[in-house]
C-alpha positions as CSV (number, residue, x, y, z in Angstrom):
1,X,0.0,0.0,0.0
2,X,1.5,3.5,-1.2
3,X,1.5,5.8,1.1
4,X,-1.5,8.1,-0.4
5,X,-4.1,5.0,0.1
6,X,-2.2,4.7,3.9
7,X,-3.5,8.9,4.6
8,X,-6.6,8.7,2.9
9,X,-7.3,5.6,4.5
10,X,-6.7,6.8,8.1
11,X,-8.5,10.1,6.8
12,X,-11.7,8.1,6.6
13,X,-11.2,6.4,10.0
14,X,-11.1,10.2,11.4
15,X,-14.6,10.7,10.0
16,X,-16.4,7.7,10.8
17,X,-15.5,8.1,14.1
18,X,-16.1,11.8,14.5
19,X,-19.5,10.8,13.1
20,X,-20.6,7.5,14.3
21,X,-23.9,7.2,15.9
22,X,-23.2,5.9,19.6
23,X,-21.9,8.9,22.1
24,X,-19.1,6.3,22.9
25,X,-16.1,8.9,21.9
26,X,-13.7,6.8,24.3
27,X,-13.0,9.3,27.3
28,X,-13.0,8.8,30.5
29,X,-16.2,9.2,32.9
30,X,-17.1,12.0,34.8
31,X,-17.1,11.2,38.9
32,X,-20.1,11.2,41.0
33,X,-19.0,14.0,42.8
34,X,-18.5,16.1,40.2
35,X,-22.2,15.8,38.7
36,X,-23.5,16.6,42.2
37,X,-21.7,19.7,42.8
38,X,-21.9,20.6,39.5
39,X,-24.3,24.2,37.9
40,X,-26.0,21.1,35.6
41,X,-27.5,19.1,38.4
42,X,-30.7,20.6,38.3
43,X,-31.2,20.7,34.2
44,X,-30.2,17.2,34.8
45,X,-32.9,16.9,37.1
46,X,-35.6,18.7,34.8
47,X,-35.0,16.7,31.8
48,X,-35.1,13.4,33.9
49,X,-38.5,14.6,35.0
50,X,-39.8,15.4,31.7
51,X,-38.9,11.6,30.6
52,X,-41.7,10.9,33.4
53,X,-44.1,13.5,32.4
54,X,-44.7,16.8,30.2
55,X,-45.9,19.6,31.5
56,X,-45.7,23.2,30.9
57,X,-44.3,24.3,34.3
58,X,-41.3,21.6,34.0
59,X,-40.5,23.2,30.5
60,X,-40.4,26.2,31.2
61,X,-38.1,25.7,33.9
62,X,-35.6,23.6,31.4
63,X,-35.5,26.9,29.3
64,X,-34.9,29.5,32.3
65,X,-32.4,27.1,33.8
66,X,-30.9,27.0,30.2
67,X,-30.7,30.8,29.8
68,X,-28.2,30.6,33.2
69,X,-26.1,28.0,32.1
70,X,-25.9,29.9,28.7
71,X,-24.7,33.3,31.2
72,X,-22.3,31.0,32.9
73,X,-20.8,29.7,30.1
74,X,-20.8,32.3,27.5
75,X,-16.9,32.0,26.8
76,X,-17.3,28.4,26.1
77,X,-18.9,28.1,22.5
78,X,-18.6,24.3,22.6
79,X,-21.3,24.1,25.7
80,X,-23.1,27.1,24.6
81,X,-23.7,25.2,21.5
82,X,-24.6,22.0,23.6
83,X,-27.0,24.3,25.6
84,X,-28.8,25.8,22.3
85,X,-29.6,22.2,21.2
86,X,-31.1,21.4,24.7
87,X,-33.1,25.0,24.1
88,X,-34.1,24.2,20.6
89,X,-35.4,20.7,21.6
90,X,-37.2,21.8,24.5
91,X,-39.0,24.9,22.8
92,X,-40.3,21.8,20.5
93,X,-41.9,19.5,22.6
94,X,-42.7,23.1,24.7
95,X,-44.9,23.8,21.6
96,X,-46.0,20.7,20.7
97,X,-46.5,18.4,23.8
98,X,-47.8,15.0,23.4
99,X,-47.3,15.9,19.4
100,X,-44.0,15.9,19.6
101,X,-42.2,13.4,17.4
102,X,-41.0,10.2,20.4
103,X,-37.2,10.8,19.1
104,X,-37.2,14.4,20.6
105,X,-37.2,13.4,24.4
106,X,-34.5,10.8,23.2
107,X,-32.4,13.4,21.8
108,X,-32.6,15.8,24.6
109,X,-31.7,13.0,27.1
110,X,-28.6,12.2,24.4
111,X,-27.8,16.0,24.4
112,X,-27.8,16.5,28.0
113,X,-25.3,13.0,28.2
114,X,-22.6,14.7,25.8
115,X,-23.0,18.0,27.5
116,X,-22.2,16.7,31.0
117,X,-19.2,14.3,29.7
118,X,-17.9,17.3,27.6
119,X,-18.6,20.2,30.9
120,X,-17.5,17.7,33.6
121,X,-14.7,15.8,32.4
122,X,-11.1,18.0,32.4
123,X,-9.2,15.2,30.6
124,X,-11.4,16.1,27.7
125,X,-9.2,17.7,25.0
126,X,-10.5,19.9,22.2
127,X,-10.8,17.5,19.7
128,X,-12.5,15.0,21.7
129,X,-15.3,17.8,22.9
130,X,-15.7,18.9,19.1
131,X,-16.5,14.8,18.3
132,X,-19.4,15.2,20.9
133,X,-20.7,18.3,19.8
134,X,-20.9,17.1,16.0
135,X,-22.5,13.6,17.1
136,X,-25.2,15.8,18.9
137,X,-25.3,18.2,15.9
138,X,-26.1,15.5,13.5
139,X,-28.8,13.6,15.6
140,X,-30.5,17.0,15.6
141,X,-30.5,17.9,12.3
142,X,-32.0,14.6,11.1
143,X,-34.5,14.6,13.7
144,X,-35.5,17.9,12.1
145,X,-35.9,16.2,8.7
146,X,-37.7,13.2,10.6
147,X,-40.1,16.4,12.0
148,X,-40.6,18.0,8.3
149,X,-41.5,14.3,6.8
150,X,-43.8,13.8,9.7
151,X,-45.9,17.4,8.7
152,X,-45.8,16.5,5.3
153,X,-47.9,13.5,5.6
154,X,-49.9,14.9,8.0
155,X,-50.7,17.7,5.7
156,X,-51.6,15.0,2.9
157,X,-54.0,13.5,5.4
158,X,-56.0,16.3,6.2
159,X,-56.6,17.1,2.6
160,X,-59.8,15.4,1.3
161,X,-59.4,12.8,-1.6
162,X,-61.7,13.9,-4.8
163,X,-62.1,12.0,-7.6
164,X,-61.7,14.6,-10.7
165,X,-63.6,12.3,-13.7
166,X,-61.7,11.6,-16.9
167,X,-61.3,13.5,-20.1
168,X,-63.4,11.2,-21.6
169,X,-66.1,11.2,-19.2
170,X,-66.3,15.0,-19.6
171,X,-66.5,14.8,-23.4
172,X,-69.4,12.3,-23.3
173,X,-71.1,14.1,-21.0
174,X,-71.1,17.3,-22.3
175,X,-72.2,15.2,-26.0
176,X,-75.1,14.0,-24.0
177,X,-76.5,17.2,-23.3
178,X,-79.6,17.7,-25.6
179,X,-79.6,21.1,-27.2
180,X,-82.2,23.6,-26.2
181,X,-85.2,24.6,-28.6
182,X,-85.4,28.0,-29.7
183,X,-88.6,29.5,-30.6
184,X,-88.0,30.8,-34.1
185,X,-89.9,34.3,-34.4
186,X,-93.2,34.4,-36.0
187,X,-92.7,34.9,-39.6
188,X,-94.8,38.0,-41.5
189,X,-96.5,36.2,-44.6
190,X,-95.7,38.9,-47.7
191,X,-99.6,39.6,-49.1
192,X,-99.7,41.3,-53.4
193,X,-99.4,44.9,-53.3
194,X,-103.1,46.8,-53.1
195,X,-104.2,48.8,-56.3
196,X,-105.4,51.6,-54.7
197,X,-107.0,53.5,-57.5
198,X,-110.4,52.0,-57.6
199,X,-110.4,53.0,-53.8
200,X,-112.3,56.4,-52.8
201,X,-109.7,58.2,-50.5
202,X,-111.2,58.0,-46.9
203,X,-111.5,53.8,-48.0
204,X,-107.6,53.7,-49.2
205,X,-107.1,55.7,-45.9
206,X,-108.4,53.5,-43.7
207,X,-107.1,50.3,-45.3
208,X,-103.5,52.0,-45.5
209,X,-104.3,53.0,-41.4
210,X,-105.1,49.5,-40.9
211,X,-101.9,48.1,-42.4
212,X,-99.7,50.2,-40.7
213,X,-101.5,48.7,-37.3
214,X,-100.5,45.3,-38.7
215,X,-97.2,46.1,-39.5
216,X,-96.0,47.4,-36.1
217,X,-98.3,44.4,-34.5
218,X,-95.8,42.0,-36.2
219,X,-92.7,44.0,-35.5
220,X,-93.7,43.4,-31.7
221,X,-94.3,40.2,-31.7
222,X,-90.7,39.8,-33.7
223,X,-89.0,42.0,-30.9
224,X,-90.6,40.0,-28.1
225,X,-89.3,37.2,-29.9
226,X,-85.8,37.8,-30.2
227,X,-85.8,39.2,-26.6
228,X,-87.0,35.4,-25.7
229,X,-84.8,34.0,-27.1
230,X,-81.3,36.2,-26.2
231,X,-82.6,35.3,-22.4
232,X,-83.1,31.6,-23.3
233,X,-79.4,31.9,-24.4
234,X,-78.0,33.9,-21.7
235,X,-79.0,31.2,-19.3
C-alpha cells in the first residue's frame, strides 16, 4: 500500500469516528461528585422529570435554567452550542406536547449526556469535545428532517381525496347534453301589393291605417321574440 491510500485511508477512519452514531467517543467518565456539585444538576434533574411526564411548568423551567447555564458559560462556544440544542429541543416538545415526534425526548436526554461528559470531564481535549458536539449536531438535524417528513404527511392527510372524472367522461357528458329549442320568431306572410285606384280616399285611408297597425303588431311580436330567445341563451 503506497503511502497516499495509507492517509486517505486513516483520513476516513477520522470521519467515521467523529460521526458514528453511539456517544461512545472513548474518554474517560465524569465522577459522582463532580455531577453533584456541578451548575448542571438541576437541568439534569428537569429533563429526567420530563422523561416521566410533560408539563408546561417543567418546560419552562428547562429553558430558564438553560438561559443561566448559557450566562455562565458564554466563553465556552462548545457548551453554549450544547445548551442551544437542549433550548431548541425543548422549545419543541414546549410547543407541541404529546405531538411531539417520540425521538425528541430521546435526543434531549442524548444532548444533556454529551453536555455533562464534555462540561464535567477536564481530561477532555479539544478535539474530543468537538467529536461530541458534532455527534449531537447531527442527531438534531436529522431529527429535524424526521419532523418535516412527519408534517408533510400529516398535511396529505387532512386534505380530502376527490375524484376529478376523466377526459373522456367530460366529453361524453357534455355530447349528452340535448340542445335547447329556440322558438324561431313568427314569420310575417308577404300579401300582393293593393291597387289603390279604384279606392275612394277616406276607404284607401283607412285600409292603408289599418296596415300600418298590422305592421308594427308583427314587429312586436318579432321583438318579443328575439328578446325570448337572447334570455333563453343567456341562461
Amino acid at each position: 500500500m503506497d503511502e497516499k491510500s495509507s492517509i486517505t485511508g486513516e483520513i476516513e477512519k477520522r470521519l467515521d469516528a467523529l460521526f458514528r452514531e453511539d456517544n461512545d467517543v472513548s474518554v474517560p467518565e465524569e465522577s459522582p461528585e463532580e455531577i453533584e456539585s456541578s451548575p448542571l444538576l438541576r437541568v439534569k434533574e428537569i429533563i429526567l422529570s420530563i422523561d416521566w411526564e410533560i408539563t408546561d411548568s417543567v418546560l419552562a423551567s428547562l429553558i430558564d435554567e438553560v438561559q443561566i447555564l448559557k450566562a455562565s458559560y458564554s466563553n465556552d462556544r462548545i457548551i453554549s452550542l450544547f445548551l442551544d440544542l437542549i433550548e431548541s429541543v425543548g422549545k419543541y416538545i414546549s410547543k407541541n406536547k404529546a405531538n411531539s415526534h417520540p425521538d425528541a425526548i430521546r435526543l434531549m436526554n442524548s444532548i444533556y449526556r454529551s453536555l455533562e461528559r464534555t462540561a464535567l470531564n477536564k481530561d477532555l481535549t479539544e478535539s474530543q469535545k468537538r467529536k461530541e458536539l458534532f455527534v449531537q449536531i447531527d442527531r438534531f438535524k436529522k431529527l429535524k428532517t424526521k419532523i418535516a417528513e412527519q408534517r408533510r404527511e400529516e398535511r396529505k392527510e387532512e386534505i380530502p381525496k376527490i375524484r376529478l372524472p376523466e377526459k373522456e367522461e367530460v366529453v361524453k357528458a357534455e355530447a349528452s347534453e340535448e340542445t335547447p329549442e329556440v322558438e324561431s320568431p313568427p314569420r310575417v306572410e308577404e300579401e300582393p301589393p293593393v291597387d289603390f285606384r279604384g279606392m275612394a280616399p277616406h276607404e284607401a285611408f283607412a285600409f292603408a291605417l289599418e296596415e300600418i297597425r298590422k305592421l308594427i303588431k308583427a314587429e312586436f311580436q318579432a321583438l318579443r321574440a328575439e328578446l325570448k330567445l337572447w334570455r333563453e341563451t343567456r341562461g
